[in-house]
C-alpha positions as CSV (number, residue, x, y, z in Angstrom):
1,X,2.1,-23.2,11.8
2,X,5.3,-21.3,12.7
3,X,6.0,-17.8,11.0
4,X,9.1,-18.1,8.4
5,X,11.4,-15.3,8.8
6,X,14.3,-14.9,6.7
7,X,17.3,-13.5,8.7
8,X,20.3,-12.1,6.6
9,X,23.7,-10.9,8.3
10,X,27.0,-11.7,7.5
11,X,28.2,-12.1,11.1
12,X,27.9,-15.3,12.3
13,X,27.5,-14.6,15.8
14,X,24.9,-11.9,15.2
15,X,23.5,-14.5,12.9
16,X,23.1,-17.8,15.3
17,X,22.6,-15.4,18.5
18,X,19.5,-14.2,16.7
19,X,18.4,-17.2,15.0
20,X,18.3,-18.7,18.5
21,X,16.7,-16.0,19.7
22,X,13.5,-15.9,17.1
23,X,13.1,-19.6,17.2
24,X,13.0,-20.1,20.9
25,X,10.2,-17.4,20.6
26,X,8.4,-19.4,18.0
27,X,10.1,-18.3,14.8
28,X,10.9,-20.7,12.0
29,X,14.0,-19.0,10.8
30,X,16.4,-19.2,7.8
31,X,19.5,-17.5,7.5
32,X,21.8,-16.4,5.1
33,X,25.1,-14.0,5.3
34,X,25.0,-11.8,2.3
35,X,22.9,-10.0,-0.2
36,X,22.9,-12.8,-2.8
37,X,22.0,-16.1,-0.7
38,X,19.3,-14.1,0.5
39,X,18.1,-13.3,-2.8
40,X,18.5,-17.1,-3.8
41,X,16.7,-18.5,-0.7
42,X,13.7,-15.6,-1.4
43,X,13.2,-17.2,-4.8
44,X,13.7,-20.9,-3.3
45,X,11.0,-20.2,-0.1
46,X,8.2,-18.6,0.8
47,X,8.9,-16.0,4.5
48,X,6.3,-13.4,6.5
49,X,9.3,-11.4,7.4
50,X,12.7,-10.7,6.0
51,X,15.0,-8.8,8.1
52,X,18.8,-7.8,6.7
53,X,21.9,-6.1,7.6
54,X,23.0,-2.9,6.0
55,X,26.8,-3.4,6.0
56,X,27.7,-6.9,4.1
57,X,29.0,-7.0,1.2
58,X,29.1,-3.2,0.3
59,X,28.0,-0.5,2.8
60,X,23.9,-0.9,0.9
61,X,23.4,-4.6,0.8
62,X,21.0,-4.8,3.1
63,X,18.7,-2.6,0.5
64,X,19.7,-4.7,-2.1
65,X,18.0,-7.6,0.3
66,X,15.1,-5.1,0.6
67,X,14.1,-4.3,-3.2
68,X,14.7,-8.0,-3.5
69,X,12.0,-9.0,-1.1
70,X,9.6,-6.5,-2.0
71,X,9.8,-8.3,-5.5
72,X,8.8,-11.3,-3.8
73,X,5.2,-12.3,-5.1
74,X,4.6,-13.3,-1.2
75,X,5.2,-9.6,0.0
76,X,7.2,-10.3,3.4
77,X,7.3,-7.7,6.2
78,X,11.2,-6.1,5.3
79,X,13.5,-4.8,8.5
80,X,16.8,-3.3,8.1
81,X,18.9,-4.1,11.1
82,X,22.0,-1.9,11.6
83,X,24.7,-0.8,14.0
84,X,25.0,2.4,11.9
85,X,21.4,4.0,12.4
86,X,22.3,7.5,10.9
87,X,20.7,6.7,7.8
88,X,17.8,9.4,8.3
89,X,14.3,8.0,6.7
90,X,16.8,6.6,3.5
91,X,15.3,3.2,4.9
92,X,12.0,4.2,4.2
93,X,12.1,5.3,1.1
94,X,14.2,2.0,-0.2
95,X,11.4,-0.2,0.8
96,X,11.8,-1.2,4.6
97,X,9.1,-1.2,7.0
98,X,11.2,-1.3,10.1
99,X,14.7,-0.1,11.1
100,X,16.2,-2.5,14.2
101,X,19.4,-1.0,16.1
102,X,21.7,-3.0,17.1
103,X,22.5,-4.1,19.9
104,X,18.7,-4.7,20.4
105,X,17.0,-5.5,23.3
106,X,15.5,-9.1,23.2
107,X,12.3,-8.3,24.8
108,X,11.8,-5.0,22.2
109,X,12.5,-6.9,19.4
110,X,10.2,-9.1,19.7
111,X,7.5,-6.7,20.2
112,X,8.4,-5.0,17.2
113,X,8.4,-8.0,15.2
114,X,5.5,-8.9,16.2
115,X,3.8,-5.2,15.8
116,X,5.3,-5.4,12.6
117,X,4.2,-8.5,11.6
118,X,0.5,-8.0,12.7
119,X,0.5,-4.2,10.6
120,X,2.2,-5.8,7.7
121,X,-0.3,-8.4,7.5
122,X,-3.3,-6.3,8.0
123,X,-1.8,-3.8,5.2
124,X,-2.1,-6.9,2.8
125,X,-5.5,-7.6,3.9
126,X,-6.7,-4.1,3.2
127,X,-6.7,-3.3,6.7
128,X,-5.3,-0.4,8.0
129,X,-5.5,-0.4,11.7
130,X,-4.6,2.0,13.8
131,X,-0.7,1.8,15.7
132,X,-0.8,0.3,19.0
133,X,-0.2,3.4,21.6
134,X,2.4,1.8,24.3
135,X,1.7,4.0,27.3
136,X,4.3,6.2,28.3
137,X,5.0,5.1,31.8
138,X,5.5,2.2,30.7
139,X,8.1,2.8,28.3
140,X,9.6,6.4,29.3
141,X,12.4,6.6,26.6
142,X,10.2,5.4,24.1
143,X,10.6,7.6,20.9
144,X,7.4,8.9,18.4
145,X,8.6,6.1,15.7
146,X,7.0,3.1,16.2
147,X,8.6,1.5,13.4
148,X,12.3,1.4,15.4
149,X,13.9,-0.1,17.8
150,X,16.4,1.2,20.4
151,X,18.7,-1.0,22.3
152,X,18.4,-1.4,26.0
153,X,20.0,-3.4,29.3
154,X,19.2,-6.7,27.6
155,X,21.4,-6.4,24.6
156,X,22.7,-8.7,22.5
């Protein structure tokens, strides 16, 4: 069974390039491009993972997506993708558990995700393993967070 992710930007192009993106990595996805489809289709479906935009249509939408999930009897995975990542730990403490940067590299997006997905999941479960430790040859610009995401060569 594919993983449902709920994808919610209000740039089209960001939008499909994504969407095909997730679902060529396995990824059921559904999209929507502001605050308030997202909060409709929430209600309407059932997703492991809902990452937003910040900027749609005010310059906080994307945490109005993310109290919206958190609501969600289903508890999704919530990531706040942004081209504006100045906002401090202000993510945090609204309810995210990730913070994406765009651009964003493909091949660290998906890793997040998936990190992401795995911790979320084990959180619900009552599980609370320990981070993965990437060694640091193998990523040398790879900051303390673990929870964001830096863009690279392979941008989008």
């Amino acid at each position: 069974m594919k993983r449902r992710i709920l994808l919610v930007d209000d740039e089209l192009a960001i939008l499909l390039t994504l969407r095909a993106i997730l679902e060529m990595n396995g990824f059921e996805v559904d999209t929507a491009a502001s605050a308030k489809e997202a909060e409709r289709k929430m209600k309407n479906g059932v997703f492991e993972m809902v990452i937003t935009d910040m900027r749609m249509e005010n310059e906080v939408s994307g945490y109005e997506v993310i109290r919206k999930a958190r609501q969600q009897p289903y508890d999704p995975a919530t990531a706040i993708l942004t081209a504006y990542p100045s906002l401090g730990n202000e993510w945090q403490l609204e309810g995210a558990h990730s913070l994406l940067v765009k651009p964003v590299n493909t091949e660290e997006l998906l890793r997040q995700l998936e990190a992401l997905l795995i911790t979320h999941q084990d959180q619900k479960m009552g599980v609370h393993a320990q981070p993965q430790k990437t060694p640091k040859a193998a990523h040398p610009n790879h900051s303390n967070s673990h929870h964001s995401v830096v863009a690279g060569k392979e941008a989008l």
